[in-house]
C-alpha atoms as a printed R data frame, in Angstrom:
    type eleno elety resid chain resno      x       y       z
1   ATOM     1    CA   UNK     A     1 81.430 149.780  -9.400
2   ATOM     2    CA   UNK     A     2 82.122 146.323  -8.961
3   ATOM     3    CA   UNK     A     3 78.913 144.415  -7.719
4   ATOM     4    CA   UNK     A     4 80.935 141.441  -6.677
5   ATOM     5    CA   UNK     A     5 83.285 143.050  -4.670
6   ATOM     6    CA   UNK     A     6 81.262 141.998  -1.387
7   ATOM     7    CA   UNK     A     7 80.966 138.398  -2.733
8   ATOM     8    CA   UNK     A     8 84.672 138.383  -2.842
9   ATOM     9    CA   UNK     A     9 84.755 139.756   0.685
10  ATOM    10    CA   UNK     A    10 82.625 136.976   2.185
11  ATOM    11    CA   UNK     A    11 84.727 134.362   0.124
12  ATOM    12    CA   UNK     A    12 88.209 135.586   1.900
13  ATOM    13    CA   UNK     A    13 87.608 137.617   5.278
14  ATOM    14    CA   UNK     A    14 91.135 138.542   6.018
15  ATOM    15    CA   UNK     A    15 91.687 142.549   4.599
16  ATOM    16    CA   UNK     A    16 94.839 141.722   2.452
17  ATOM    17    CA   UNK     A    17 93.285 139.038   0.390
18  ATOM    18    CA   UNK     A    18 90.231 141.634  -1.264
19  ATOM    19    CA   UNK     A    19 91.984 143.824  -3.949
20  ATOM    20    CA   UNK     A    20 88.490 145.352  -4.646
21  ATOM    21    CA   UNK     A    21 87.816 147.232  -1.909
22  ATOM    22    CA   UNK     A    22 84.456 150.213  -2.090
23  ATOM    23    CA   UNK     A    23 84.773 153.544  -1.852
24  ATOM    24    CA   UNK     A    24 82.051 154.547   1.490
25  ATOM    25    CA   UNK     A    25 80.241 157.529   2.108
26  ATOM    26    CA   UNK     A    26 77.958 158.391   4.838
27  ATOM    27    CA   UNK     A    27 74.914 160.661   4.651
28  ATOM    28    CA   UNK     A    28 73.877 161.610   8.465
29  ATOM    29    CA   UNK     A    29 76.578 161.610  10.835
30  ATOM    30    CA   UNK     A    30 74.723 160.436  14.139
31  ATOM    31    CA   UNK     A    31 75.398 157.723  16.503
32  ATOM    32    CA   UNK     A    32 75.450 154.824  13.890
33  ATOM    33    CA   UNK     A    33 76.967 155.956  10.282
34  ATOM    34    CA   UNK     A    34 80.661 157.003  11.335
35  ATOM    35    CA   UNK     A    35 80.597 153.519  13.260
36  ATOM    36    CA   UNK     A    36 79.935 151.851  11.044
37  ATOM    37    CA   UNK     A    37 82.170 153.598   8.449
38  ATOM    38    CA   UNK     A    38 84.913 152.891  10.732
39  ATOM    39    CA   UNK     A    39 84.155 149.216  10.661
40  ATOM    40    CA   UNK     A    40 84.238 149.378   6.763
41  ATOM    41    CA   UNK     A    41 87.755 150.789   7.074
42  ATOM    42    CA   UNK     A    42 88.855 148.461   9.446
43  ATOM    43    CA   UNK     A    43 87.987 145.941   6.461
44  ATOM    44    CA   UNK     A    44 89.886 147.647   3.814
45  ATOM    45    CA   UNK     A    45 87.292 149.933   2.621
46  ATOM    46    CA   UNK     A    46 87.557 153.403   2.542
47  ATOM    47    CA   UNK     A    47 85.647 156.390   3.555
48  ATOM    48    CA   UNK     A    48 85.818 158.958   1.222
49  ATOM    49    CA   UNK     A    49 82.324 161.710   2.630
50  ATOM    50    CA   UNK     A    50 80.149 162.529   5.528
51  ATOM    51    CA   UNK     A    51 77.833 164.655   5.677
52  ATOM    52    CA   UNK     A    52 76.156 166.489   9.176
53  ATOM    53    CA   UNK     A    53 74.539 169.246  10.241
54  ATOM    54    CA   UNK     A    54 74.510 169.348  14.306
55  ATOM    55    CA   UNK     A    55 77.978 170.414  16.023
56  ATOM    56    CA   UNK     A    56 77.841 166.559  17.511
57  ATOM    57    CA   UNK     A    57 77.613 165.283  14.344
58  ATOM    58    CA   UNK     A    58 80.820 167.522  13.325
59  ATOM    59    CA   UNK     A    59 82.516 166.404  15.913
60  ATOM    60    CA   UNK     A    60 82.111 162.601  15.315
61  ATOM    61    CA   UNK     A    61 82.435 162.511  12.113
62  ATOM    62    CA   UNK     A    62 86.344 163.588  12.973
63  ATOM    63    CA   UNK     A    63 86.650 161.417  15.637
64  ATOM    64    CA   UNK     A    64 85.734 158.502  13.981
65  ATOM    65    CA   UNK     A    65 86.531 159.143  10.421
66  ATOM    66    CA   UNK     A    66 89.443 161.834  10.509
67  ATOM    67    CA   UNK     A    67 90.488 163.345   7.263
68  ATOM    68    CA   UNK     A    68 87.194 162.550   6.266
69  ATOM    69    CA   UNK     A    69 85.697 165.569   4.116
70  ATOM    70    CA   UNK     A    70 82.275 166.775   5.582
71  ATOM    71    CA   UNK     A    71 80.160 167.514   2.432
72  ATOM    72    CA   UNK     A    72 76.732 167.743   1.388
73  ATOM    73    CA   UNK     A    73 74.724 164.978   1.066
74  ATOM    74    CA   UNK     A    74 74.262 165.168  -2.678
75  ATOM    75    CA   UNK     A    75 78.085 165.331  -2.324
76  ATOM    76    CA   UNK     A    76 78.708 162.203  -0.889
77  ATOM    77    CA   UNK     A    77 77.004 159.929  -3.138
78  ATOM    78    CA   UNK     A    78 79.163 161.703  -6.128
79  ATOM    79    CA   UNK     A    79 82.305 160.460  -4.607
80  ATOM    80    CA   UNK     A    80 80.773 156.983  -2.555
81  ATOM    81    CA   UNK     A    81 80.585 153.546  -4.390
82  ATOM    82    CA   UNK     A    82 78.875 153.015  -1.264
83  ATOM    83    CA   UNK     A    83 76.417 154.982   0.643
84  ATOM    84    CA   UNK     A    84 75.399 154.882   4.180
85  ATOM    85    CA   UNK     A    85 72.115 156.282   4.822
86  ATOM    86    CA   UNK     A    86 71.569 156.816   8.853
87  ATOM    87    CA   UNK     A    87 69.048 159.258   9.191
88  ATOM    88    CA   UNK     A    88 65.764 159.197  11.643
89  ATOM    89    CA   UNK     A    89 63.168 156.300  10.189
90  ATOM    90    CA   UNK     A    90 60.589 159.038   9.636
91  ATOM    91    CA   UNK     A    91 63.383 161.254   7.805
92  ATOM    92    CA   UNK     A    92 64.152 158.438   5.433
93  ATOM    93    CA   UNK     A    93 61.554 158.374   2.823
94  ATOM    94    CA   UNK     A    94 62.001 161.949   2.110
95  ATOM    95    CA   UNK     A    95 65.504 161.571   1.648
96  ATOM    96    CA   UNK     A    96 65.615 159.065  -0.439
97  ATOM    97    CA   UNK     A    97 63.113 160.420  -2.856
98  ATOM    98    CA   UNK     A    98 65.424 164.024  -2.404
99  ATOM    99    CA   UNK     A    99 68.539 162.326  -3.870
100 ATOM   100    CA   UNK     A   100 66.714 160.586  -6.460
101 ATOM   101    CA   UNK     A   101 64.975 163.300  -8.308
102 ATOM   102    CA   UNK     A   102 67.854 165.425  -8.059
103 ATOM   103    CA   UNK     A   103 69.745 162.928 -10.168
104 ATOM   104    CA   UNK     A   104 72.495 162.206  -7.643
105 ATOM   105    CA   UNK     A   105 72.009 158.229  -7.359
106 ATOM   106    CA   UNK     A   106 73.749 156.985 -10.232
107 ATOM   107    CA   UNK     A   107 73.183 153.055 -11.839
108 ATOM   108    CA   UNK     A   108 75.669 150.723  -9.626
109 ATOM   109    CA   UNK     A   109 76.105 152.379  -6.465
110 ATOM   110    CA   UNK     A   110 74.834 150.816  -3.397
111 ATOM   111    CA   UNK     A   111 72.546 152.557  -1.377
112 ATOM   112    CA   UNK     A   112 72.134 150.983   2.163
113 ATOM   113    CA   UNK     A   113 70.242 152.302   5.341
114 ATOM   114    CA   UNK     A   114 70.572 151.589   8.994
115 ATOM   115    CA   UNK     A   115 66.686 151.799   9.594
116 ATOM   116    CA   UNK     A   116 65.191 148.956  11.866
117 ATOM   117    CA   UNK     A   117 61.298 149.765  10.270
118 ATOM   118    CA   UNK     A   118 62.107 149.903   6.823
119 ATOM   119    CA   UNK     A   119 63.124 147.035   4.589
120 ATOM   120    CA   UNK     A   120 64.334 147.858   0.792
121 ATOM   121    CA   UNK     A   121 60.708 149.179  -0.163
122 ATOM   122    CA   UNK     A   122 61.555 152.433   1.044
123 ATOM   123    CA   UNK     A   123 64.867 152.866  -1.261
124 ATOM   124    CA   UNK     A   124 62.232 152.310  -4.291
125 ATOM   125    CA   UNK     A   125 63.119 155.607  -5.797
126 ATOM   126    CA   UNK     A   126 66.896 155.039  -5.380
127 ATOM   127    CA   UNK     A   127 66.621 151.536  -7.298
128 ATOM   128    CA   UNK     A   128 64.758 153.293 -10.098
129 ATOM   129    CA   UNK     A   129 67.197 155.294 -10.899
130 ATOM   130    CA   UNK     A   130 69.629 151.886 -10.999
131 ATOM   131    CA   UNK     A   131 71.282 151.685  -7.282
132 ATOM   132    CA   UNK     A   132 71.439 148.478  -5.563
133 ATOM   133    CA   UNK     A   133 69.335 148.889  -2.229
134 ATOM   134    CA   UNK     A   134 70.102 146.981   0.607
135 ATOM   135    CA   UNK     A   135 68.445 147.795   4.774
136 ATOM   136    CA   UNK     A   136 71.144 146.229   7.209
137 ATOM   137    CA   UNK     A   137 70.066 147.378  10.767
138 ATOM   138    CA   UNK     A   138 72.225 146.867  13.447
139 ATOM   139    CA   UNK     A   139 71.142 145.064  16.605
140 ATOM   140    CA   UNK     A   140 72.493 147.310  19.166
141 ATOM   141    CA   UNK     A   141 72.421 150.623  21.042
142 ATOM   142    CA   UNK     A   142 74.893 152.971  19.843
143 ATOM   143    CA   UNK     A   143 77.143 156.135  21.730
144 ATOM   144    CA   UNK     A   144 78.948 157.175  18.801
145 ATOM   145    CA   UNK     A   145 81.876 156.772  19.853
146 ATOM   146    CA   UNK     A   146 84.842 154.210  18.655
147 ATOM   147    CA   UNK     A   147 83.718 151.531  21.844
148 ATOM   148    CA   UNK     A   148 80.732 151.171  19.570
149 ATOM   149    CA   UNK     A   149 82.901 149.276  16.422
150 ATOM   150    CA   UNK     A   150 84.491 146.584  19.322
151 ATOM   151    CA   UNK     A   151 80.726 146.074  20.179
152 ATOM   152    CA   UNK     A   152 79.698 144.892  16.461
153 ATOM   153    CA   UNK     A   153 81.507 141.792  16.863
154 ATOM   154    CA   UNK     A   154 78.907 139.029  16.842
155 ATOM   155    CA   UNK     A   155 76.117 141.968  16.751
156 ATOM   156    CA   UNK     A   156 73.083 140.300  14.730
157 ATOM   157    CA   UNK     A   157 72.642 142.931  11.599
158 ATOM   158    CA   UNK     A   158 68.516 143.075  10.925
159 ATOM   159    CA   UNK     A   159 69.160 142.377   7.080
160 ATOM   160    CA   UNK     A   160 66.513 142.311   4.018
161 ATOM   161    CA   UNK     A   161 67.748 142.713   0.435
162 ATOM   162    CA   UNK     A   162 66.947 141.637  -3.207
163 ATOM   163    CA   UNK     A   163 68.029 138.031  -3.691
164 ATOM   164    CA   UNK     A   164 70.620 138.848  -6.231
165 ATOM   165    CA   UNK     A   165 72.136 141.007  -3.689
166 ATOM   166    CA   UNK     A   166 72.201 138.862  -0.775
167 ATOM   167    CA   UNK     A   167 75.848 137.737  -0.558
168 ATOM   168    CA   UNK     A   168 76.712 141.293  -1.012
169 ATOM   169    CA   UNK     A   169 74.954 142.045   2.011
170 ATOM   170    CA   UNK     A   170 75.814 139.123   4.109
171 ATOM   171    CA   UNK     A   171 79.847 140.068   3.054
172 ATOM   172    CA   UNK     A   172 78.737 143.799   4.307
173 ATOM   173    CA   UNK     A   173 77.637 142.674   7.768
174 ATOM   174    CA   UNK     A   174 80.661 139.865   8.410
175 ATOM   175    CA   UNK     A   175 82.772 142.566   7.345
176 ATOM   176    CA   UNK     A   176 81.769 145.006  10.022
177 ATOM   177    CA   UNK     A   177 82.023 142.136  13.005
178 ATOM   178    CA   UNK     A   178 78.225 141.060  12.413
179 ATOM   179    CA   UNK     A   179 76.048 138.560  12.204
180 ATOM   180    CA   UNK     A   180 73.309 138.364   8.883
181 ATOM   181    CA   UNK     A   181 69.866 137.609  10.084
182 ATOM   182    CA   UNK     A   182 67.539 137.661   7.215
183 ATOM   183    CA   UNK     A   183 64.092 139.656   7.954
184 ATOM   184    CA   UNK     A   184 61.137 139.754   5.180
185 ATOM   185    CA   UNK     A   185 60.008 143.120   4.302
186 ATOM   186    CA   UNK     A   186 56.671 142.864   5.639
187 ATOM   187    CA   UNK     A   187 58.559 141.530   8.583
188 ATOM   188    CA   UNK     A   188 60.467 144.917   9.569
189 ATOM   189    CA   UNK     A   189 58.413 147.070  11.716
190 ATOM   190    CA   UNK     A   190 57.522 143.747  13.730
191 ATOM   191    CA   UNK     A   191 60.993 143.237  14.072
192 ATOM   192    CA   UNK     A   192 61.730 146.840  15.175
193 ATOM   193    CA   UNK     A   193 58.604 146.680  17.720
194 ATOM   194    CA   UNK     A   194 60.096 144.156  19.045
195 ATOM   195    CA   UNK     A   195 63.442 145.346  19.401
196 ATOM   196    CA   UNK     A   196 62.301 148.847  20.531
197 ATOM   197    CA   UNK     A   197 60.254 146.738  23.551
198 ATOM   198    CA   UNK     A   198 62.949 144.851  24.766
199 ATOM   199    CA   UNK     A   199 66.181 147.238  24.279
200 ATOM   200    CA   UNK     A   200 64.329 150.691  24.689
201 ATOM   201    CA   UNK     A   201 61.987 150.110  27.311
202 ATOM   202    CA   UNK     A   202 64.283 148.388  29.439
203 ATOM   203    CA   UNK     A   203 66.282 151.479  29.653
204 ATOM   204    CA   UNK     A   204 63.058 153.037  30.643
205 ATOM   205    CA   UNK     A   205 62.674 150.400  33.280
206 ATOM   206    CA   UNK     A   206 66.260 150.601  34.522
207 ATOM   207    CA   UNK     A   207 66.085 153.977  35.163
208 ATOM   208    CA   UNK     A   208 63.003 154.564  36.846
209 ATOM   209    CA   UNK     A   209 63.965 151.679  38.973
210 ATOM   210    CA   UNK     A   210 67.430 153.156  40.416
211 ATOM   211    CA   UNK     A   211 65.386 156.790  41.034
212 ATOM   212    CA   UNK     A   212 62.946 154.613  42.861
213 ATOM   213    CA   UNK     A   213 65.887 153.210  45.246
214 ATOM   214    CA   UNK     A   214 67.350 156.847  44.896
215 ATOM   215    CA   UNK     A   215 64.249 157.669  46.781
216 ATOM   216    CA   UNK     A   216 64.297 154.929  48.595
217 ATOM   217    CA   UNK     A   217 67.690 155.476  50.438
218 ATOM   218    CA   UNK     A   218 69.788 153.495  48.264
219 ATOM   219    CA   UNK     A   219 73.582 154.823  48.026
220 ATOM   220    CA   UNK     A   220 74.553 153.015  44.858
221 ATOM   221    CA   UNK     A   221 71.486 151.771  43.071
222 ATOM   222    CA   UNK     A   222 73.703 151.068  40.093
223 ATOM   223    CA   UNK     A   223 75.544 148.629  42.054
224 ATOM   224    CA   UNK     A   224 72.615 146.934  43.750
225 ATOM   225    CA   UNK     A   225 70.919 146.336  40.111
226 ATOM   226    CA   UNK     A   226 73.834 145.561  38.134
227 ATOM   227    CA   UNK     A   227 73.621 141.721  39.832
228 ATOM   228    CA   UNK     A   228 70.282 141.327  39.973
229 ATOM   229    CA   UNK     A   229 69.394 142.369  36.085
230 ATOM   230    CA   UNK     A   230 72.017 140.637  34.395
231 ATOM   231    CA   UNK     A   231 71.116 137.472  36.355
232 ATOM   232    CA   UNK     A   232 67.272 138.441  35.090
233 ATOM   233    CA   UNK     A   233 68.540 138.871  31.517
234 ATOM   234    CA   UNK     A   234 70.552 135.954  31.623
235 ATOM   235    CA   UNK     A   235 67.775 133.927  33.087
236 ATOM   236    CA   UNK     A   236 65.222 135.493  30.209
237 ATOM   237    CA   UNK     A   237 67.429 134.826  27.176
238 ATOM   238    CA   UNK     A   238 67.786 130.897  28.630
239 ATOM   239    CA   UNK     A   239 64.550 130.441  30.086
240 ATOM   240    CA   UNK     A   240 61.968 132.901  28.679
241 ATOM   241    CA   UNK     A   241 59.263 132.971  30.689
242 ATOM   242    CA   UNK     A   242 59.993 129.848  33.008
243 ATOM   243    CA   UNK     A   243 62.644 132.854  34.514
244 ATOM   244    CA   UNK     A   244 59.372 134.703  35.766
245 ATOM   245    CA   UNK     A   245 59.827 135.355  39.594
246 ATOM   246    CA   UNK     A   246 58.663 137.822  41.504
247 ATOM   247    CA   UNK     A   247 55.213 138.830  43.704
248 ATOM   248    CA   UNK     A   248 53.532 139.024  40.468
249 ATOM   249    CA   UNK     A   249 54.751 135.811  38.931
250 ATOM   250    CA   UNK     A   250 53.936 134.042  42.887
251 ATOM   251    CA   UNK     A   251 50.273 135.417  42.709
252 ATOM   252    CA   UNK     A   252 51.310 137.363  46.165
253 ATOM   253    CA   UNK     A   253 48.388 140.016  46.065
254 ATOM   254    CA   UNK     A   254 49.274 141.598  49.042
255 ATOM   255    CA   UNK     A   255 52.424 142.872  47.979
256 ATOM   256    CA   UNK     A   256 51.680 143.739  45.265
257 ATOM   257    CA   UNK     A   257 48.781 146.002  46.716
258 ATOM   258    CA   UNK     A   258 51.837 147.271  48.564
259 ATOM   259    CA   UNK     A   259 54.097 148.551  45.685
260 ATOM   260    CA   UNK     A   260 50.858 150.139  43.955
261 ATOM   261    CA   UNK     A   261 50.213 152.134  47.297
262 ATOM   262    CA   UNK     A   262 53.999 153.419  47.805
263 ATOM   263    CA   UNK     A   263 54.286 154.280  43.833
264 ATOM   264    CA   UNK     A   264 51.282 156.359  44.447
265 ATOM   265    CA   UNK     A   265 52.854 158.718  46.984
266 ATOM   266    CA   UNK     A   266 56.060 158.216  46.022
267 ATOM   267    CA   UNK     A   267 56.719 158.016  42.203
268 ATOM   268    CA   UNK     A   268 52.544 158.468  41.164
269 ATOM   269    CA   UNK     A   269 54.129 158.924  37.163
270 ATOM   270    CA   UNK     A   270 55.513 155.261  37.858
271 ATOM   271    CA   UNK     A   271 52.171 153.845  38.596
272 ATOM   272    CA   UNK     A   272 50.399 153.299  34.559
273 ATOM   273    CA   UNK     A   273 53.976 151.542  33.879
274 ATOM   274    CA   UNK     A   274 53.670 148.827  37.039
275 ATOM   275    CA   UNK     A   275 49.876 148.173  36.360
276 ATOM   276    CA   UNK     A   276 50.693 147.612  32.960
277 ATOM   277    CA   UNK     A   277 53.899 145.419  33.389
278 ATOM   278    CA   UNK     A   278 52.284 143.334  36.406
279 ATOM   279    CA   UNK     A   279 48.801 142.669  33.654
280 ATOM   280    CA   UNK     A   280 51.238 141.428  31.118
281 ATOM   281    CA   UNK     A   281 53.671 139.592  33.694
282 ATOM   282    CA   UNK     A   282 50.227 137.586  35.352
283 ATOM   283    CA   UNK     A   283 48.844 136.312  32.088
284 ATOM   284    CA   UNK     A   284 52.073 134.887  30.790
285 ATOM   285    CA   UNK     A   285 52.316 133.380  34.001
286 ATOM   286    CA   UNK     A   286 49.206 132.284  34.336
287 ATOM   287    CA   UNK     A   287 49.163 130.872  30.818
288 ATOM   288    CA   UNK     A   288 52.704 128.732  31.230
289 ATOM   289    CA   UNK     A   289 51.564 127.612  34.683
290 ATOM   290    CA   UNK     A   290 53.530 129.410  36.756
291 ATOM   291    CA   UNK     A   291 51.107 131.230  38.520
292 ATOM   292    CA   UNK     A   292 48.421 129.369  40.407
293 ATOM   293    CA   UNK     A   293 44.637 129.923  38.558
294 ATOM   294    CA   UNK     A   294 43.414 130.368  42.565
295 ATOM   295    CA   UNK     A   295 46.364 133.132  43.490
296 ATOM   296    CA   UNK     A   296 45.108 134.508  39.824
297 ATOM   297    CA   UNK     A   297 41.937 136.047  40.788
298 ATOM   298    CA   UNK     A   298 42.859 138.384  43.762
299 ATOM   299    CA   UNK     A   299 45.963 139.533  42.023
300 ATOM   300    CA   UNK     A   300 44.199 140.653  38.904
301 ATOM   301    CA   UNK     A   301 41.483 142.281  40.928
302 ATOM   302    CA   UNK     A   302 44.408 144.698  42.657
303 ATOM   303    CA   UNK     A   303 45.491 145.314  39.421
304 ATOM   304    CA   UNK     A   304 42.214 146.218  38.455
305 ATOM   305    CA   UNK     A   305 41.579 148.225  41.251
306 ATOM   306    CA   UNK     A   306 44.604 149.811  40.925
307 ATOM   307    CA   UNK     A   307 43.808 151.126  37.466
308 ATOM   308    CA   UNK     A   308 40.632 152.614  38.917
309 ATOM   309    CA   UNK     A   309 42.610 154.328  41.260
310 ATOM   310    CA   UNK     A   310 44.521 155.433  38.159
311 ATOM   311    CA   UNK     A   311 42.166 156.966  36.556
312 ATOM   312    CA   UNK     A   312 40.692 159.327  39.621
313 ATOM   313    CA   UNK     A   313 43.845 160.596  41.301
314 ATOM   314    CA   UNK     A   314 45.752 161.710  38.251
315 ATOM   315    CA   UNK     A   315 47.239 165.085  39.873
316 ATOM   316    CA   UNK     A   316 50.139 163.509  40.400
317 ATOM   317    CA   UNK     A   317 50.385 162.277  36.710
318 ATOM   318    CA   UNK     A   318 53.374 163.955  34.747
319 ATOM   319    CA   UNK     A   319 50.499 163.972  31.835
């Protein structure tokens, strides 16, 4: 395999100018390795396995990489100059060490995976046996579907690598639309942490907030949001916390006694989640001086008393 194939990539990113283009494979068909396959081959490289177990797996692999043979994993890295590994973090490790100790890594090939946790440590047994490990993790929530490759343009790539290796994996990312940002290894399951709190919990949030106007009579809660949380993200990404509003962030007590007393009849499983948020929301405004150190004291004390409450009227709880 030629190692400086990527180099030559990031050197010249229009398709007709790289004569040495990789051969790709892709071991786990889920949301994220046909995608990204299909960004490879929009580059000029070309996807030569997949493997997948799961009928929806099946069926994107041939959506997004038709003519595509579905193999075995073992398989794929026989015929892949590069492999995709996009498997479950805590499926990773064992796969890894699988494909090593059954002698189908070979010396060359490059062995990258899509996990946000994991830096290169985890492809140890892989580099042993003389691959070239690389962990670029995508920035972004994924369908599976081909709206997913228009959405990697200018998507940050989570990216840790050996040093020699670097351009390679820079050329990788700008290849597929993204962006290289360079994360330590003892970095990555900060990184992911933090990712997972913003991205994941905010679909959490979203959610339980348009069954909450469900409930509350709301026709189109979709609509009504849509506005209001893009202004809030906006807002956040500009501002950080001097975007705080809110009853919370204004030290208004009193309505915030309010919402705790509707979630309990209402939504009671939404409850922990608003105690918890509101805590966190009043000492980051309290500590950039948004909310008044007088207001401070009888908000925190409904927010205390509504995790007493908490604790002695759990029959509502969903847990």
């Amino acid at each position: 395999m030629n190692v400086n194939a990527p180099k030559a990539a990031h050197e010249s990113l229009d398709a007709r100018d790289r004569p040495a283009r990789l051969t790709v494979g892709v071991v786990g068909a889920g949301r994220v390795g046909p995608v990204l396959a299909a960004a490879l081959r929009l580059a000029g490289h070309r996807p030569v396995a997949v493997s997948g177990v799961s009928d929806a797996s099946v069926r994107r692999a041939a959506t997004l990489l038709p003519d595509v043979p579905l193999v075995t994993p073992a398989e794929v890295l026989a015929r892949a100059e590069l492999v995709l590994l996009t498997v479950p973090d805590d499926a990773l490790p064992g796969l890894v060490e699988g494909l090593a100790e059954t002698g189908a890594v070979r010396p060359g090939q490059l062995i990258v995976h899509t996990s946000g946790r994991y830096g290169t440590r985890v492809l140890a047994p892989a580099l042993r046996a003389g691959a070239l490990p690389l962990a670029l993790h995508p920035a972004m929530t994924f369908t599976g579907t081909s709206v997913d490759v228009q959405r990697l343009a200018g998507c940050s790539f989570g990216v840790t690598a050996p040093q020699e290796l670097r351009l390679a994996a820079e050329a990788l990312v700008i290849e597929m639309g993204g962006e290289p940002e360079w994360v330590a290894e003892e970095s990555r399951p900060l990184y992911h942490a933090a990712l997972a709190l913003g991205a994941n919990h905010l679909v959490t949030l979203v959610a339980q907030s348009m069954e909450l106007l469900r409930t509350a009579g709301v026709e189109a809660p979709d609509r009504m949001l849509g506005p209001l949380l893009g202004a809030a993200l906006d807002n956040a990404l500009r501002s950080g916390d001097a975007a705080l509003t809110g009853p919370v962030a204004r030290g208004d007590a009193g309505t915030v006694a309010a919402h705790v007393a509707e979630l309990r009849k209402h939504a009671p499983q939404a409850v922990a989640g608003y105690l918890a948020m509101a805590r966190t929301t009043a000492d980051r405004a309290l500590a950039h001086g948004l909310l008044k150190p007088e207001l401070a004291e009888d908000l925190l004390d409904v927010l205390a008393d509504g995790t007493d409450g908490d604790k002695t009227t759990g029959e509502g709880e969903d847990r």
